[in-house]
C-alpha positions in Angstrom: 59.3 -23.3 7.7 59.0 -20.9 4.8 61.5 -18.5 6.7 64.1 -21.2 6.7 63.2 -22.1 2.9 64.1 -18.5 1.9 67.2 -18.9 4.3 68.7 -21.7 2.5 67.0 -21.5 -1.2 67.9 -17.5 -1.5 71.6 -17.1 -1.5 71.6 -20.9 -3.9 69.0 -19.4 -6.3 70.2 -16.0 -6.9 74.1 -15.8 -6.5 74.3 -12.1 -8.1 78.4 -12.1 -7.2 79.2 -14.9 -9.1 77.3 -13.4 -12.6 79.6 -11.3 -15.2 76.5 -9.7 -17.1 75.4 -6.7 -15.4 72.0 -6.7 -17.0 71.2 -10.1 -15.8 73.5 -9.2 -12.4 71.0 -6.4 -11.7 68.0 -9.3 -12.0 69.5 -11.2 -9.9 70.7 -9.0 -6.8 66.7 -7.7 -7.1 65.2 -11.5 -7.2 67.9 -11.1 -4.3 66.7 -8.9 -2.3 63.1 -9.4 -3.1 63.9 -13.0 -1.7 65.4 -11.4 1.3 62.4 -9.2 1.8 60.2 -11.9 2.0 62.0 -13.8 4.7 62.0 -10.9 7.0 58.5 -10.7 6.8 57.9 -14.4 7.6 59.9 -13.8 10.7 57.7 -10.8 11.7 54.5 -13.0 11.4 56.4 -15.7 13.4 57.2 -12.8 16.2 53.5 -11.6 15.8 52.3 -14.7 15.6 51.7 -15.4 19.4 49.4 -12.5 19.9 46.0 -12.2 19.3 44.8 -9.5 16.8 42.5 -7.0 18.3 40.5 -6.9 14.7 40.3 -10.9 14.8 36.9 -12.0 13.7 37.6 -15.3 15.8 36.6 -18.0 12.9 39.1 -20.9 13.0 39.8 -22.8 10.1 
């Protein structure tokens, strides 16, 4: 779910190309990317998700 938050929320939120300051441009393409960042690494936890974790101390929540 939070992979396909960042999806839809990050291009919406932090629309550098449509801003005419660069200062505040710069801010945005790096909440941008930042945003972008983070949504790849939910999908890696998702791909990694279905394997056990040799390190795993085995105490469910």
């Amino acid at each position: 779910m939070i992979a396909l938050f960042f999806l839809g929320v990050t291009p919406v939120m932090h629309d550098f190309w449509s801003v005419d300051d660069p200062q505040q441009r710069q801010a945005e393409m790096t909440n941008f990317l930042k945003n972008a960042t983070l949504f790849g690494a939910a999908l890696v936890l998702v791909a990694l998700s279905g394997t056990a974790w040799p390190y795993a101390l085995n105490i469910g929540l």
